[in-house]
Biotite code that builds the C-alpha atoms (Angstrom):
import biotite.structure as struc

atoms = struc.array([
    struc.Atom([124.689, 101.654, 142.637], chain_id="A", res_id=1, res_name="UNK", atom_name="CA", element="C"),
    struc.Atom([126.941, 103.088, 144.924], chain_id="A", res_id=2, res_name="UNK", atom_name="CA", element="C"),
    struc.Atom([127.547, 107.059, 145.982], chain_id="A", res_id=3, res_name="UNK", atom_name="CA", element="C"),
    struc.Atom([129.774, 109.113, 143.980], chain_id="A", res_id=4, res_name="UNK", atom_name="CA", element="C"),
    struc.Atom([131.841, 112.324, 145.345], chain_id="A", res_id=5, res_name="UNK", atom_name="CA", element="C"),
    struc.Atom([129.627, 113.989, 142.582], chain_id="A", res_id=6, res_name="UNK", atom_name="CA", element="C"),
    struc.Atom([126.161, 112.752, 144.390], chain_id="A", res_id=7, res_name="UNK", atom_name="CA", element="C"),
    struc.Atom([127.629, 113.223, 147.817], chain_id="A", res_id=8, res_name="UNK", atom_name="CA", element="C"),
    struc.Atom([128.319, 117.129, 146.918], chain_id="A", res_id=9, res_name="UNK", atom_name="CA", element="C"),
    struc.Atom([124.529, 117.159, 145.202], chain_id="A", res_id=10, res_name="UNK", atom_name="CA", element="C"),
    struc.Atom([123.059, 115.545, 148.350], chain_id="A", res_id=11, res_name="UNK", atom_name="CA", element="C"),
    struc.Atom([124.802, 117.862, 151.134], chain_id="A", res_id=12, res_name="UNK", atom_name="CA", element="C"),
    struc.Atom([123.846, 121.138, 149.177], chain_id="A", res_id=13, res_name="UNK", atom_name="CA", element="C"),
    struc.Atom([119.947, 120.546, 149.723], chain_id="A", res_id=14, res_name="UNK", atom_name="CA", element="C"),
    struc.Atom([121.474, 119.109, 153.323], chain_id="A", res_id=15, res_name="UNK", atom_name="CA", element="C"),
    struc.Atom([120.310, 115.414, 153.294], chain_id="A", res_id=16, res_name="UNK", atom_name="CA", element="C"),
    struc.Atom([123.577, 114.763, 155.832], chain_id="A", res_id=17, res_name="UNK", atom_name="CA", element="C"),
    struc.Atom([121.709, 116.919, 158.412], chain_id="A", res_id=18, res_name="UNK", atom_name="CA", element="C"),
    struc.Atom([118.369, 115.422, 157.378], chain_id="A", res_id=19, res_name="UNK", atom_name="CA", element="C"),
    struc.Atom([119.892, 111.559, 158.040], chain_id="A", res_id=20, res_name="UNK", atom_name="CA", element="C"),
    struc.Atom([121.450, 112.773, 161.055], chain_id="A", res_id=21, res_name="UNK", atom_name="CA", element="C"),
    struc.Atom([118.090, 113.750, 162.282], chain_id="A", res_id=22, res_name="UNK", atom_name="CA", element="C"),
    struc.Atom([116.354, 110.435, 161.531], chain_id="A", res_id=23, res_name="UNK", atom_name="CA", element="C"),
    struc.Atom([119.300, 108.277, 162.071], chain_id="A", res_id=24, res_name="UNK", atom_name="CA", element="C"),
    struc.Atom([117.898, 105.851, 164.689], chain_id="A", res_id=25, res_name="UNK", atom_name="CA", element="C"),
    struc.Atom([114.787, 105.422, 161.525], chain_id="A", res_id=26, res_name="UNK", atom_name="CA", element="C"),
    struc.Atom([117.066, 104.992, 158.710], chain_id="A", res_id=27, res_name="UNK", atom_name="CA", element="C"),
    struc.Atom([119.188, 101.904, 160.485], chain_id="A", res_id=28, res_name="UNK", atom_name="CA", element="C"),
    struc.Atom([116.140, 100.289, 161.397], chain_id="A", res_id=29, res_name="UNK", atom_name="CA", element="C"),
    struc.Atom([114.954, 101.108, 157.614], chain_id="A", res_id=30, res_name="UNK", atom_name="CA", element="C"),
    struc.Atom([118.653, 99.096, 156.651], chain_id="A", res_id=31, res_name="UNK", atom_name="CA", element="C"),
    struc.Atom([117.940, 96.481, 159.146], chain_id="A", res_id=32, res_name="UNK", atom_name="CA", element="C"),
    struc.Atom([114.427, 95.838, 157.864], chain_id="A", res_id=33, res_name="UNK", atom_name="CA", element="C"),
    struc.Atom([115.676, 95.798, 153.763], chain_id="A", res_id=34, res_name="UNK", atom_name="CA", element="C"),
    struc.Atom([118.675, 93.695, 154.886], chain_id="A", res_id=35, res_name="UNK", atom_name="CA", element="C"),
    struc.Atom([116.499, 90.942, 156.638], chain_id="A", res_id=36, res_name="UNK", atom_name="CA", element="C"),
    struc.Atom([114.025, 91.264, 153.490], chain_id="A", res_id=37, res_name="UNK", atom_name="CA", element="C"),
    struc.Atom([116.732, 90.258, 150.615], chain_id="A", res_id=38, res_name="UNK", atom_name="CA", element="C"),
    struc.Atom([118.490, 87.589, 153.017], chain_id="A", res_id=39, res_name="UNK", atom_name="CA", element="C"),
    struc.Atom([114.939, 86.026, 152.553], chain_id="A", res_id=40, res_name="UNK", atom_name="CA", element="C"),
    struc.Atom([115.439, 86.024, 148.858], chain_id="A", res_id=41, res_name="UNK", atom_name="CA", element="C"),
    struc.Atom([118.356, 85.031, 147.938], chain_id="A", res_id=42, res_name="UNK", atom_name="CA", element="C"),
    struc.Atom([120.215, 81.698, 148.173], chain_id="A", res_id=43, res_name="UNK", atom_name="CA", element="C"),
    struc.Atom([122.123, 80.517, 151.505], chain_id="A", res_id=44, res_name="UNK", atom_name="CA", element="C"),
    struc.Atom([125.648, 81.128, 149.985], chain_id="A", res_id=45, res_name="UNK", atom_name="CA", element="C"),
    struc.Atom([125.525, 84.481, 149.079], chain_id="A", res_id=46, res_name="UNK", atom_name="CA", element="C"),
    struc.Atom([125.356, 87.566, 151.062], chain_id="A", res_id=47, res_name="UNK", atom_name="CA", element="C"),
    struc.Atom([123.088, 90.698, 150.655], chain_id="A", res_id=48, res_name="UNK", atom_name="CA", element="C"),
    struc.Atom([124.856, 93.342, 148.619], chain_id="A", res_id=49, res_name="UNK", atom_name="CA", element="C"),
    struc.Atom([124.527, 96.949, 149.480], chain_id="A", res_id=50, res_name="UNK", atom_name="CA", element="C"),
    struc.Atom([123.019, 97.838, 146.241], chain_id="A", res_id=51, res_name="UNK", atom_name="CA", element="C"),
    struc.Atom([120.585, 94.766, 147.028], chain_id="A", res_id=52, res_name="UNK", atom_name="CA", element="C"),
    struc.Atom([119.966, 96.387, 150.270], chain_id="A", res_id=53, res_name="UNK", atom_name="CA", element="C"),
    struc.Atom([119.343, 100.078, 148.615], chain_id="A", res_id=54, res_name="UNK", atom_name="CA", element="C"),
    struc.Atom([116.545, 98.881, 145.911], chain_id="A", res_id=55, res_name="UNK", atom_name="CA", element="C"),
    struc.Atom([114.524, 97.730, 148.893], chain_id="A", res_id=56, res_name="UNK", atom_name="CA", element="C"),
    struc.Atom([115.240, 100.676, 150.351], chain_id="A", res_id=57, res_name="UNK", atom_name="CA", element="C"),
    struc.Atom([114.465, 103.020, 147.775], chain_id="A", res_id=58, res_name="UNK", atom_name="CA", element="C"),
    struc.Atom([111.045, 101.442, 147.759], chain_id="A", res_id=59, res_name="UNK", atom_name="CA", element="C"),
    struc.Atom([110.584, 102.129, 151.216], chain_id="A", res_id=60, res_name="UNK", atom_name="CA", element="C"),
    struc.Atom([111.789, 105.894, 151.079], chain_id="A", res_id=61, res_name="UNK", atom_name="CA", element="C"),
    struc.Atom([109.140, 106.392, 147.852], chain_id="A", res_id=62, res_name="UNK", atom_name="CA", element="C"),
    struc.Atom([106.363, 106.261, 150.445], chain_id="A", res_id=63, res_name="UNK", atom_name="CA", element="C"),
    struc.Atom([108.163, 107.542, 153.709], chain_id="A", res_id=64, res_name="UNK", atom_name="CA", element="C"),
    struc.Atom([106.324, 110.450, 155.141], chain_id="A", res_id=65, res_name="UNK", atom_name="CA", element="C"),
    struc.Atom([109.648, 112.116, 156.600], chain_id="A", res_id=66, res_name="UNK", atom_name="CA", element="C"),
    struc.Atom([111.482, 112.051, 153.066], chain_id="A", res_id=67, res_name="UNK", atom_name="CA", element="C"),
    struc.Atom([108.060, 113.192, 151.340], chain_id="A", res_id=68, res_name="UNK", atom_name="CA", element="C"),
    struc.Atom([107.896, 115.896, 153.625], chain_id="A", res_id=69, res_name="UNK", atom_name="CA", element="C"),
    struc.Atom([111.698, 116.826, 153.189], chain_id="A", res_id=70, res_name="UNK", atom_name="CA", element="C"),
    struc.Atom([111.426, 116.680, 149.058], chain_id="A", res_id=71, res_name="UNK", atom_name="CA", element="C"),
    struc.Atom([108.247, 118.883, 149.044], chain_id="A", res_id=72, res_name="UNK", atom_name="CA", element="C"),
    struc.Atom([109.299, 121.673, 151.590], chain_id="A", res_id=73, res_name="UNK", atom_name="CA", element="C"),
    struc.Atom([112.802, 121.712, 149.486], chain_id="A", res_id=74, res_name="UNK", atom_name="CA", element="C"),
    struc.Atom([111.117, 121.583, 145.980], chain_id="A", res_id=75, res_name="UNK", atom_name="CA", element="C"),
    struc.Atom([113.022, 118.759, 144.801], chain_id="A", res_id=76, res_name="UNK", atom_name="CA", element="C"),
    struc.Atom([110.750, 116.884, 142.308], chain_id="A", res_id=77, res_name="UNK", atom_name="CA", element="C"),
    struc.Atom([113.163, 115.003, 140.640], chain_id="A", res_id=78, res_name="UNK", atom_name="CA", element="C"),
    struc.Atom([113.633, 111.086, 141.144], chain_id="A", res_id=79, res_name="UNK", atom_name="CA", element="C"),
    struc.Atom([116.898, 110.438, 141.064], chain_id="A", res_id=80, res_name="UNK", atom_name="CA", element="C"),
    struc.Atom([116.743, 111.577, 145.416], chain_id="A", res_id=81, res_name="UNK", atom_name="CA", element="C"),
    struc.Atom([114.950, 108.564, 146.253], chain_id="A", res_id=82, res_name="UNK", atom_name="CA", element="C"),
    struc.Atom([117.925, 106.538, 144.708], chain_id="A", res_id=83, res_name="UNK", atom_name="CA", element="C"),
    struc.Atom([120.905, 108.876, 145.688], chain_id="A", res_id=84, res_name="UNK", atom_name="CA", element="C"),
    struc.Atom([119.696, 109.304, 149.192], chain_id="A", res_id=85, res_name="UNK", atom_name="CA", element="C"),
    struc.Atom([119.592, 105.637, 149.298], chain_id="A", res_id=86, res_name="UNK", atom_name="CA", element="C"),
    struc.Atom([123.167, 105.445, 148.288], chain_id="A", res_id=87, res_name="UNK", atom_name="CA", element="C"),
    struc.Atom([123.772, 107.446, 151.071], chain_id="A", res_id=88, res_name="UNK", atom_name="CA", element="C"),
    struc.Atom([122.377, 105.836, 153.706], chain_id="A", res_id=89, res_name="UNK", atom_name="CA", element="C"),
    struc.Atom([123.785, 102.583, 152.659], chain_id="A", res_id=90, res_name="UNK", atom_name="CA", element="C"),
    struc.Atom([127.248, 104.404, 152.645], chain_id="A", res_id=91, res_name="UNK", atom_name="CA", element="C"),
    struc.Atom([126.622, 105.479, 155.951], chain_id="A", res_id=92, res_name="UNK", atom_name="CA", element="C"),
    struc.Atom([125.730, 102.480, 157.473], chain_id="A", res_id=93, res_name="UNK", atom_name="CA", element="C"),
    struc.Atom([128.107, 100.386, 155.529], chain_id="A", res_id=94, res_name="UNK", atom_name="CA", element="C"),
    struc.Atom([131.045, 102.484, 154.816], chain_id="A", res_id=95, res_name="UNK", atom_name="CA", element="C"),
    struc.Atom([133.142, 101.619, 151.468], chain_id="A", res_id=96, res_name="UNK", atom_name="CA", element="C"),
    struc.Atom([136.726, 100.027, 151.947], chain_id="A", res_id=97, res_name="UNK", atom_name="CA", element="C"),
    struc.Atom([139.124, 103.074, 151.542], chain_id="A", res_id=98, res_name="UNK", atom_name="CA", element="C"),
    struc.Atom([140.666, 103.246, 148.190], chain_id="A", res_id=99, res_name="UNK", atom_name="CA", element="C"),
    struc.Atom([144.483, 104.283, 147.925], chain_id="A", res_id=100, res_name="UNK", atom_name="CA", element="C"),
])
C-alpha cells in the first residue's frame, strides 16, 4: 500500500487534496490515533509501518461521517476511495523519501 502518481491524479480530480486540507487538523489526529493503536500490537522492536498505519485507518474512514458525506454528494460508490484516500493521508503526513 502506498500512493501511486496514477491514484494521486484519480484522487485530486474528485478534489480529495482540498477535502484533506479542509479536515486536516481531523485527519492527523485520525494518524495519531491508528499509529498509537498498531504500536499496541506489535512487538517492542519493530516500528509501525505506514501501510500498518493506513489499514487502521481505512477502518476508521469506512464509518467517518465527513468522508461519507464527501463520497455521497460526489457519487463515488466505489471502494477502492476508502483505501486510496488512506494512502493519501498517510503520504501526507509521512511523506515518502524522494526517489532519484
Amino acid at each position: 500500500m502506498s500512493l501511486t502518481t496514477e491514484t494521486l491524479h484519480r484522487l485530486r480530480s474528485k478534489a480529495f487534496d482540498k477535502f484533506y486540507t479542509q479536515h486536516q487538523a481531523k485527519w492527523k489526529k485520525c494518524v495519531e490515533n491508528a499509529t498509537t493503536y498498531v504500536k499496541s500490537f506489535i512487538h517492542d522492536k519493530d516500528k509501525p509501518r505506514p501501510a500498518d498505519i493506513a489499514e487502521v485507518l481505512q477502518n476508521a474512514l469506512k464509518i467517518d461521517p465527513d468522508f461519507e458525506k464527501y463520497t455521497a454528494e460526489k457519487k463515488l460508490k466505489e471502494k477502492y476511495w476508502v483505501s486510496d484516500f488512506a494512502d493519501y493521508i498517510i503520504d501526507q503526513i509521512y511523506p515518502p523519501a524522494n526517489v532519484e
